[in-house]
C-alpha positions as CSV (number, residue, x, y, z in Angstrom):
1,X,94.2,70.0,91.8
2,X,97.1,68.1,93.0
3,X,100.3,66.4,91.2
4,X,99.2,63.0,90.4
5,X,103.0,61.6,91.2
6,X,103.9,63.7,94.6
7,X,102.7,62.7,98.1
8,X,102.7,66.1,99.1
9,X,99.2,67.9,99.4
10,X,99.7,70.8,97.8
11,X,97.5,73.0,95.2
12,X,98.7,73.8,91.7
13,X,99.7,77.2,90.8
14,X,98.8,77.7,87.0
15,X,98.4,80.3,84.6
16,X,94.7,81.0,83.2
17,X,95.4,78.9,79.7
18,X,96.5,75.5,82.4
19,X,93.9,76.2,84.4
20,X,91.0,76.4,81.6
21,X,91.3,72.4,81.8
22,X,93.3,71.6,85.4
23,X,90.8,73.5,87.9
24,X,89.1,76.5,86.3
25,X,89.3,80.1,87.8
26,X,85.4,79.8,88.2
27,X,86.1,77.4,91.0
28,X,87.6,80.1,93.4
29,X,85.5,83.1,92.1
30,X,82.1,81.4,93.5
31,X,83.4,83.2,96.6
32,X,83.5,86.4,95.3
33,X,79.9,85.8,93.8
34,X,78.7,85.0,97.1
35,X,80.1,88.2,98.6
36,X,78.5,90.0,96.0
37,X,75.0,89.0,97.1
38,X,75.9,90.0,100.3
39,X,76.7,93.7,99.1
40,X,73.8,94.3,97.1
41,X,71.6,93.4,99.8
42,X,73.6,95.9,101.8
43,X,72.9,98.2,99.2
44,X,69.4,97.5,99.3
45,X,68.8,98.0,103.0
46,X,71.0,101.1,103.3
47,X,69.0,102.9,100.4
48,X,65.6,101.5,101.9
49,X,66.9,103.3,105.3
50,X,68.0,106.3,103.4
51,X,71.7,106.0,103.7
52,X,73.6,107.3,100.4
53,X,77.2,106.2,102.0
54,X,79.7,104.2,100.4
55,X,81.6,101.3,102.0
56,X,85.1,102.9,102.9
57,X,87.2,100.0,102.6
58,X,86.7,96.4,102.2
59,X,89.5,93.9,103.9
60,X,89.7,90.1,102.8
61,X,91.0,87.8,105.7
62,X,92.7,86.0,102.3
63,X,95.1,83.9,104.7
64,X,96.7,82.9,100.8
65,X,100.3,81.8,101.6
66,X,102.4,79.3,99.9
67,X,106.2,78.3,100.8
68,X,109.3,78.4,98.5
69,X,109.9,75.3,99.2
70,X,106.8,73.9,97.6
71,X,108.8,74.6,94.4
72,X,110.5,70.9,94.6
73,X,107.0,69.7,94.4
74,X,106.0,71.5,91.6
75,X,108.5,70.6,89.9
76,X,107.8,66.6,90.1
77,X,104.8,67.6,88.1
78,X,104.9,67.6,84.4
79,X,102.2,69.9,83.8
80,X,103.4,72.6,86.5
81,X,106.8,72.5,84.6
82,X,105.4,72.6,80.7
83,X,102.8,75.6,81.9
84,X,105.8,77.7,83.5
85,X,107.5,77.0,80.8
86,X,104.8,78.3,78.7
87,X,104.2,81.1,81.1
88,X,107.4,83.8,80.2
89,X,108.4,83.8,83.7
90,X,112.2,84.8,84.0
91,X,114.2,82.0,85.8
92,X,116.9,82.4,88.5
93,X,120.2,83.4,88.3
94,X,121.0,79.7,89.0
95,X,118.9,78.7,85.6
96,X,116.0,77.4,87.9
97,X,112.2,77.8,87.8
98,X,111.4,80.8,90.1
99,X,107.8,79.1,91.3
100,X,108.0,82.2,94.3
101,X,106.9,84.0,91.1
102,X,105.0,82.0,89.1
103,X,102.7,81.3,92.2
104,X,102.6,85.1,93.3
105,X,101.2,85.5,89.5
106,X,98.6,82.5,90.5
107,X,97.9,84.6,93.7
108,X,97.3,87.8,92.0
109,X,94.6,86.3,89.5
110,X,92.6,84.4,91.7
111,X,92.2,87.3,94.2
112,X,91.3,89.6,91.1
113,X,89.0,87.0,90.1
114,X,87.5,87.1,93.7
115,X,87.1,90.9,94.6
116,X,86.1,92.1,91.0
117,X,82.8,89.4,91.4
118,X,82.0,92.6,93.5
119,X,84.5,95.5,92.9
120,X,84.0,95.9,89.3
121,X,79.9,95.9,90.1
122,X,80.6,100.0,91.6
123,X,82.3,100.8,88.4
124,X,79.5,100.6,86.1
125,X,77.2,102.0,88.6
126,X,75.1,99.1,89.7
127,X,76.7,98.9,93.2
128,X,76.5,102.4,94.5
129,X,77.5,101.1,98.3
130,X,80.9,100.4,97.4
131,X,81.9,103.6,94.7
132,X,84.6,104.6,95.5
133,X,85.6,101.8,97.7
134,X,89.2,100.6,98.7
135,X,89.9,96.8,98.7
136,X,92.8,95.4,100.6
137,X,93.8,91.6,101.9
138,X,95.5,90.5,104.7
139,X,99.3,89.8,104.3
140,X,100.0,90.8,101.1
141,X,103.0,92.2,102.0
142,X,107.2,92.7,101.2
143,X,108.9,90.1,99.1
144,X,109.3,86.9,101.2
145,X,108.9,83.0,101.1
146,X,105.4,82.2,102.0
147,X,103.3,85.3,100.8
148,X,105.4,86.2,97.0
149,X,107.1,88.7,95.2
150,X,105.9,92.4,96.6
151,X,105.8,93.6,92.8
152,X,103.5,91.3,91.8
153,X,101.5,90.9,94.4
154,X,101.0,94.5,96.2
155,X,98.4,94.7,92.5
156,X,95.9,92.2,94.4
157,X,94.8,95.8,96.9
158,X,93.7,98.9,95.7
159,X,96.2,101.8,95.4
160,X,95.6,104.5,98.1
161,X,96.3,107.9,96.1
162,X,98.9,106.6,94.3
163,X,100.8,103.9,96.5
164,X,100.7,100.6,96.6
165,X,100.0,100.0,100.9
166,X,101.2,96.6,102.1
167,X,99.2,95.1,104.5
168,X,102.0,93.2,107.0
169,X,101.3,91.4,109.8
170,X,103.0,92.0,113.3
171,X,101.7,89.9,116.1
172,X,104.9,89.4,118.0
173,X,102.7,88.4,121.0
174,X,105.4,87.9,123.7
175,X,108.3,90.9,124.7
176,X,110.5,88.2,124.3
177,X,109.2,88.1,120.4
178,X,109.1,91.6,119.4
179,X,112.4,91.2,117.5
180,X,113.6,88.0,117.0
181,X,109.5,86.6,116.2
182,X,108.6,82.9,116.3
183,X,106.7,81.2,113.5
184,X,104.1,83.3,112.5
185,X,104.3,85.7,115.3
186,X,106.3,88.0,113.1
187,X,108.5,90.8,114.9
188,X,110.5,93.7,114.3
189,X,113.2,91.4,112.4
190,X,110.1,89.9,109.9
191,X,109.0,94.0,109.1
192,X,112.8,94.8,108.3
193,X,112.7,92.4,105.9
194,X,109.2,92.7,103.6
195,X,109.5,96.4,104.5
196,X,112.8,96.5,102.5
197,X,111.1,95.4,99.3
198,X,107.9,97.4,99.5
199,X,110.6,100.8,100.1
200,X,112.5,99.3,97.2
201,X,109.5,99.1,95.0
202,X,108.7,103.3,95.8
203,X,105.9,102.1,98.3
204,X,107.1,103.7,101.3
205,X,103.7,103.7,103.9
206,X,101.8,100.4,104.9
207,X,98.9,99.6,106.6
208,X,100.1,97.1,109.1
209,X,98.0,94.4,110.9
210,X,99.1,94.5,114.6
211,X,98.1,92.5,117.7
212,X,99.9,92.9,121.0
213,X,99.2,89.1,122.3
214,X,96.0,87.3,123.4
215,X,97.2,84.9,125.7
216,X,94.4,84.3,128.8
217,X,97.0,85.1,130.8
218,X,97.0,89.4,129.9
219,X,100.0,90.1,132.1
220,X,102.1,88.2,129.8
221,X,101.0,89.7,126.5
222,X,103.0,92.7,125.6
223,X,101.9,95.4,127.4
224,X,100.4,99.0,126.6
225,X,103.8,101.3,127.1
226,X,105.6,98.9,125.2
227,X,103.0,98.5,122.4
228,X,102.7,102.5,121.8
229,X,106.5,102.5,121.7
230,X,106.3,99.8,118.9
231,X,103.5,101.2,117.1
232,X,105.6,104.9,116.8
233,X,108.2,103.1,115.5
234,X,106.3,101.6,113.0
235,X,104.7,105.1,112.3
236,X,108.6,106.5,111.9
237,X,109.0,103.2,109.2
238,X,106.0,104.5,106.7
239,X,102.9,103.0,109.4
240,X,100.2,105.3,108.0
241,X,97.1,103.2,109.5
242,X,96.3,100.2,111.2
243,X,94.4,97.1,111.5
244,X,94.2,96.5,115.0
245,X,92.9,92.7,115.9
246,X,92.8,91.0,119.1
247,X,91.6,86.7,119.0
248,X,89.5,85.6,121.7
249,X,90.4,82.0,120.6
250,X,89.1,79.5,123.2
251,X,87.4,79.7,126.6
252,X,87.8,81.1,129.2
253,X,87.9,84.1,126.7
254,X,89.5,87.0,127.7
255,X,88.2,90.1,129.7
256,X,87.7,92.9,127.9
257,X,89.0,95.0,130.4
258,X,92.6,93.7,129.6
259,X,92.9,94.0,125.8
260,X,90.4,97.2,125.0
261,X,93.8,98.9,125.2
262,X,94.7,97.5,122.2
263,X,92.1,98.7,119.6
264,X,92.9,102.7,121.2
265,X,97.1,102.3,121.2
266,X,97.4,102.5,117.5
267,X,95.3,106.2,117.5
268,X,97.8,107.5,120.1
269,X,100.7,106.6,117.5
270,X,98.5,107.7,114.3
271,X,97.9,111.2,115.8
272,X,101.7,111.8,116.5
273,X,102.3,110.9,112.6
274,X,99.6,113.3,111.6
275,X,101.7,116.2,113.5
276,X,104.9,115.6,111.1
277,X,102.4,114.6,108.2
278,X,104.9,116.8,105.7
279,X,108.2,114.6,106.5
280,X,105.4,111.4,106.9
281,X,104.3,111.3,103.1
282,X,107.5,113.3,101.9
283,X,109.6,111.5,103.6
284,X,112.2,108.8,103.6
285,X,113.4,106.5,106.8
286,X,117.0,106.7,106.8
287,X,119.3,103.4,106.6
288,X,120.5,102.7,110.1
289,X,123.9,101.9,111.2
290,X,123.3,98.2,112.3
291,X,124.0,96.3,109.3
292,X,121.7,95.0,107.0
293,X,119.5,92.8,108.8
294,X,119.1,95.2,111.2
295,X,117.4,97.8,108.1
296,X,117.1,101.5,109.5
297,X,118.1,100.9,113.0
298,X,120.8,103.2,114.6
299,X,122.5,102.1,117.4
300,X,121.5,104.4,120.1
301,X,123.7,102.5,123.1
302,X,121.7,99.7,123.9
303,X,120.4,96.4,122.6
304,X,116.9,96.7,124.2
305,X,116.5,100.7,121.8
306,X,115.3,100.7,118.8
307,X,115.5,104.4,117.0
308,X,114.6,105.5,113.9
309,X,114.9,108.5,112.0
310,X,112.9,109.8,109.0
311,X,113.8,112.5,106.4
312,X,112.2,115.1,104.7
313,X,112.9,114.3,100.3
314,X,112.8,118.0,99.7
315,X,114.0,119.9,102.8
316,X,116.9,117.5,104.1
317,X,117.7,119.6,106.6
318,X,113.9,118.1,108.6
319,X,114.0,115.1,110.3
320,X,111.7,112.8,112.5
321,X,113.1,110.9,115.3
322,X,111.4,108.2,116.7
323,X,113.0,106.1,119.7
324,X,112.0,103.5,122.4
325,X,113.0,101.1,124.7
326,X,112.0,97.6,124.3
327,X,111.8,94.5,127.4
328,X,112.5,91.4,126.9
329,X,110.3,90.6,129.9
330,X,107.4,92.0,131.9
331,X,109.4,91.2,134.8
332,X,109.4,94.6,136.9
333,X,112.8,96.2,136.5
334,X,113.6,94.3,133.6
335,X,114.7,97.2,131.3
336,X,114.9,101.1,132.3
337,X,111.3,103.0,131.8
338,X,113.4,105.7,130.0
339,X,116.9,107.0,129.2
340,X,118.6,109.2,127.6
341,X,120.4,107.5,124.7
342,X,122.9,109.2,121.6
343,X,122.9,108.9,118.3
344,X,124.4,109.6,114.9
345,X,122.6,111.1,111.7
346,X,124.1,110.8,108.4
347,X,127.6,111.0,109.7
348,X,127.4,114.6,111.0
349,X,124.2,115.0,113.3
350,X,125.1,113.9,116.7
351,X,121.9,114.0,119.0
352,X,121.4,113.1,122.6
353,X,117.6,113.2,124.0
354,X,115.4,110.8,126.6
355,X,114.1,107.3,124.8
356,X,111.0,105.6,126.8
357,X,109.8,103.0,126.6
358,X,106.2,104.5,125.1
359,X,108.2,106.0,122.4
360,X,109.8,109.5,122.1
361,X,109.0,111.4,119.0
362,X,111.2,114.4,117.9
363,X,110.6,116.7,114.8
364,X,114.6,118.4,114.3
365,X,114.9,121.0,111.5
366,X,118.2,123.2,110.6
367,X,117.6,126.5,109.3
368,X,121.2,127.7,108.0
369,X,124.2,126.1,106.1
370,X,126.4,125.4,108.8
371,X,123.8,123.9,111.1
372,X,123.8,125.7,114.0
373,X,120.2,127.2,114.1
374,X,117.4,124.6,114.6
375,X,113.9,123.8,116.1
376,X,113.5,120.7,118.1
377,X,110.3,119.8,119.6
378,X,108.8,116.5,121.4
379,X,106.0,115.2,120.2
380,X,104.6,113.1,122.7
381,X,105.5,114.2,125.8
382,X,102.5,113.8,127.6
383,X,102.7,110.2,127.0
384,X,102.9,107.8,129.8
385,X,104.1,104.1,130.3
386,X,100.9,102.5,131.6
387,X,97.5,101.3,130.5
388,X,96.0,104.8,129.1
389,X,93.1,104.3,131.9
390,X,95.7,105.5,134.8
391,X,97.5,108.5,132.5
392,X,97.7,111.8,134.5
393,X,94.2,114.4,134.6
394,X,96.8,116.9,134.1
395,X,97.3,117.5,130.2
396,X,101.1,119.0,129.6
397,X,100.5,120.3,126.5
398,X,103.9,121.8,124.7
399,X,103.4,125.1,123.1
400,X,105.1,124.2,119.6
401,X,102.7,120.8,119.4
402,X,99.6,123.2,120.1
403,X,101.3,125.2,116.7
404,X,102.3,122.6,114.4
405,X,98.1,121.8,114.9
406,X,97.3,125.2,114.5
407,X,99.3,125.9,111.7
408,X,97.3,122.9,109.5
409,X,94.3,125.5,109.5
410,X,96.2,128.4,109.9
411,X,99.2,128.1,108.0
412,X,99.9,131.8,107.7
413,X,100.0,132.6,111.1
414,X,102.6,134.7,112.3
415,X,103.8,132.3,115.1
416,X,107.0,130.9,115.0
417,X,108.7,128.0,117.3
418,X,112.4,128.8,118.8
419,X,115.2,126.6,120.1
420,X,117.4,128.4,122.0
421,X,120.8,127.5,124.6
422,X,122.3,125.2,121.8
423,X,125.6,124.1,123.5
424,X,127.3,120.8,122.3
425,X,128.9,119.1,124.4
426,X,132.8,117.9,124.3
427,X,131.6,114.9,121.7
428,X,129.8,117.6,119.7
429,X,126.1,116.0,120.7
430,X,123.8,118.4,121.0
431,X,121.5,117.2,124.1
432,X,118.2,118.0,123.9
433,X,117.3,118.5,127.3
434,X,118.9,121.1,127.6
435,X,117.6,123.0,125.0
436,X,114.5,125.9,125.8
437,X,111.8,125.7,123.1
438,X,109.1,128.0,123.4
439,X,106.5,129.7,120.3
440,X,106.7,133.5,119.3
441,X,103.0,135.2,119.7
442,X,103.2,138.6,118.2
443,X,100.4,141.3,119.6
444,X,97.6,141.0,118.0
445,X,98.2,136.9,117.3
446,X,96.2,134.2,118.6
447,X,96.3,130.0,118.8
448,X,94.2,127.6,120.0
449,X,95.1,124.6,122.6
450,X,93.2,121.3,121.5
451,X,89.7,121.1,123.5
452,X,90.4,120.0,126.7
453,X,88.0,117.6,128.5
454,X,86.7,118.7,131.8
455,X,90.1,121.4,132.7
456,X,88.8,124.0,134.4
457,X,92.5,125.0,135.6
458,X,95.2,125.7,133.7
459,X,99.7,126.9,134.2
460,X,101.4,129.0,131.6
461,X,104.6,129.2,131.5
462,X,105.6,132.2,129.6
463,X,107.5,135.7,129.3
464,X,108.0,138.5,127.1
465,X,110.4,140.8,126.1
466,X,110.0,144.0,127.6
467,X,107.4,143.1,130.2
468,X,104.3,145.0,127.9
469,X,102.4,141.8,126.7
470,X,99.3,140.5,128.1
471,X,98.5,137.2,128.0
472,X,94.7,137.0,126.9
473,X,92.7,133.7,127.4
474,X,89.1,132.8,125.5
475,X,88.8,136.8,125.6
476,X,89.7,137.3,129.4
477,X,92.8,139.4,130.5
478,X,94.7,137.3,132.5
479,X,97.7,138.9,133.7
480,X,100.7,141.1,132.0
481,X,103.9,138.7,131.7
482,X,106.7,139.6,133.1
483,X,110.5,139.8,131.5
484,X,111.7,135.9,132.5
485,X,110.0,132.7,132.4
486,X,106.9,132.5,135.0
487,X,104.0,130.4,135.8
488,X,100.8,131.7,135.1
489,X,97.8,130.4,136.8
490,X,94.4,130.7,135.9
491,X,91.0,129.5,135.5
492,X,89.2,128.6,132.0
493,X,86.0,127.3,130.9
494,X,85.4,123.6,129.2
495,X,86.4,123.8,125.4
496,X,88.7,124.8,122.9
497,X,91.4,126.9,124.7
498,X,92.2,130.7,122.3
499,X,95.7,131.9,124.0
500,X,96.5,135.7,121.9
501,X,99.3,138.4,123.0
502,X,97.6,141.8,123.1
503,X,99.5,145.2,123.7
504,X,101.4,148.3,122.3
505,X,103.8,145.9,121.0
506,X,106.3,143.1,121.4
507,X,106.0,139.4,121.5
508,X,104.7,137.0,123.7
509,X,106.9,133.9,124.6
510,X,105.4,130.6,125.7
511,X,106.7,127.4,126.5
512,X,104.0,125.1,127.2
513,X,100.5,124.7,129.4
514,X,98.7,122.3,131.5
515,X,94.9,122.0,132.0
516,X,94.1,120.1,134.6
């Protein structure tokens, strides 16, 4: 329904009383009807095929946005004023309409009207495929001019135990977009913004919808280093999961070969978060340093790094650092492939360690009052700045990551992770390269290295004590370890990799392995 005296071709927002005789809500549920024949002949076939498995989660493309500015329409129409007048809707602070509002309201009911055609069929038992099913729609997302007011609209998904999970969209496309954005290829500036009123609101993860680019021309999009970089960052910022989409838009269409990439990236990042899981959903990201626009940014010594850090709620002495180095360009040599960068946390941490441009991830945790015993380990070292296709054979594997996963089935074990050579410099940054981190295996205490593919060789690098400890592996002795740090070689079967200490007494020490 459009106003009878504007030249502009826009749709009326309304409440449900205006609508009852403007344009009836029955208009835009017919979709929904329609989806709801498709999903109970979904349910029919799967029960006919013996399947019993819900639907996990249904997304709607929705592509629902309207503009602030439309609000100078609306207002030339006499029934758009009288019904928000009608409606209860708060105005501004300037004593005019706030249509953002009113038409996020609109929004809200209209997509409710549309999913519960089908939603509200799994509650009363008559569409078993979807109990227990989570819906969600594209860009509903922070408080912003074209998609509404967060608070209103996060209510059109379903709440993921508890939270309210945005679904914002970052398709910067270009390098030369991953900040600054360009119409609707939103960057890192667009998220800093809508993320700011979702935090605001108490929902602090999302469920983004990324895309690195699509252009024909694949060396232009942005490319895999840079992407994992961005999408760790995003993790750091509350990114819990994502909707990865890639748009083979006209011919020639893409090769597959040159954007596949982009559907695995996003795992790479999801599997770091699930190692700091604790400080992920108990967990804040820290204001940054940069100003406002700029959100939790802290300037880390150069335009082209963005670092984040994210702290624990409870335990404020545990935080996640997340860093990377961002191109403008793909131009070779355009901006360093990694280094090391400084910065400061809550006005006392001073902390210097290597950014890439894949991303570095760092768990840091104090353990005393005056801060002077910590942990520190990397989480993605192994990581590497090219298409994953071309990453090392060799698997570096850091001893404390192979424990943090450990510890999520075995969370009384007796192994502990040690930082050791703490030495700040004249600035007082403490420089994480030169710290030794290494796990504590007592005798008698075993951990297991994720299953490795097709290693059949594999380094220690370890010591003990006072030279007693044998380092056992899958059962086998391999050798008695020595007093200082030594490389262990040996040779394993395919599989899950069980490392114990056996001996009198004593502890083994061990600072990382490679299976290659």
């Amino acid at each position: 329904v459009l106003p009878s005296n504007s030249h502009h071709k826009v749709l009326r927002p309304t409440t449900k009383e205006a609508a009852a005789k403007l344009c009836p809500d029955s208009h835009f549920s017919r979709d929904g009807v329609e989806q709801l024949k498709s999903f109970t002949a979904l349910n029919t076939a799967l029960l006919a095929n013996g399947f019993n498995r819900a639907v996990f989660r249904v997304n709607n493309d929705g592509e629902n946005f309207g503009d602030a500015i439309t609000g100078r329409v609306f207002e030339l129409d006499p029934e758009c004023v009288a019904d928000y007048n009608r409606s209860g809707i708060p105005r501004l602070s300037n004593g005019q309409p706030d249509w953002l509002a009113f038409w996020s309201v609109w929004r809200v009911r209209l997509e409710t009207e549309f999913s519960n055609a089908f939603m509200e069929q799994s509650m009363n038992g008559h569409l078993p495929v979807l109990r227990d099913t989570i819906y969600s729609e594209y860009q509903v997302q922070g408080t912003n001019p074209y998609f509404g007011v967060w608070n209103i609209t996060r209510k059109i998904g379903s709440k993921i135990d508890g939270r309210y999970y945005s679904t914002a969209d970052f398709y910067p496309r270009y390098p030369h977009l991953v900040v600054e954005g360009a119409g609707a290829w939103h960057g890192l500036n667009w998220m800093t913004e809508v993320r700011r009123s979702e935090i605001q609101s108490g929902d602090g993860l999302f469920s983004p919808f990324v895309a690195a680019g699509w252009d024909k021309h694949a060396e232009t999009n942005v490319r895999p280093g840079q992407w994992l970089g961005l999408m760790k960052l995003l993790g750091i910022w509350g990114a819990e999961f994502y909707y990865s989409g890639f748009f083979s838009t006209r011919k020639p269409f893409p090769r597959s070969q040159n954007w596949c990439w982009q559907a695995a990236i996003p795992s790479y990042a999801q599997a770091i978060n699930y190692l700091y899981d604790d400080v992920f959903f108990n967990g804040t990201v820290l204001q940054g340093n940069m100003g406002y626009v700029n959100g939790p940014r802290l300037w880390s010594g150069s335009w082209d790094t963005w670092t984040f850090v994210r702290q624990h709620n409870t335990n404020k002495n545990k935080f996640v650092v997340g860093s990377t180095i961002q191109p403008f360009s793909n131009i070779e040599g355009n901006a360093a492939a990694e280094r090391q960068v400084q910065i400061q946390v809550l006005g006392k941490f001073n902390w210097k360690f290597v950014s890439r441009r894949q991303g570095s991830v760092y768990i840091v945790e104090y353990s005393d009052a005056d801060d002077t015993k910590f942990t520190v380990t990397q989480l993605d070292q192994w990581h590497e700045n090219a298409h994953p296709s071309w990453w090392s054979k060799k698997q570096h594997v850091e001893a404390e990551v192979a424990l943090l996963a450990w510890k999520k089935k075995n969370p009384d074990t007796p192994i502990t992770a040690h930082t050791t050579n703490f030495n700040p410099d004249k600035t007082g940054a403490v420089d994480f390269q030169l710290l030794e981190t290494f796990i504590q295996i007592p005798v008698g205490s075993c951990l297991e290295f994720p299953k490795q593919g097709n290693s059949q060789n594999v380094h220690f690098r370890a010591q003990s004590a006072d030279g007693s400890v044998v380092l056992v592996l899958n059962g086998v002795v391999v050798e008695k370890v020595g007093v200082s740090w030594q490389q262990i070689s040996t040779t394993t079967a395919v599989g899950t990799q069980r490392v114990c200490a056996e001996g009198a007494q004593g502890v083994l020490q061990l600072d990382w392995a490679e299976f290659f």
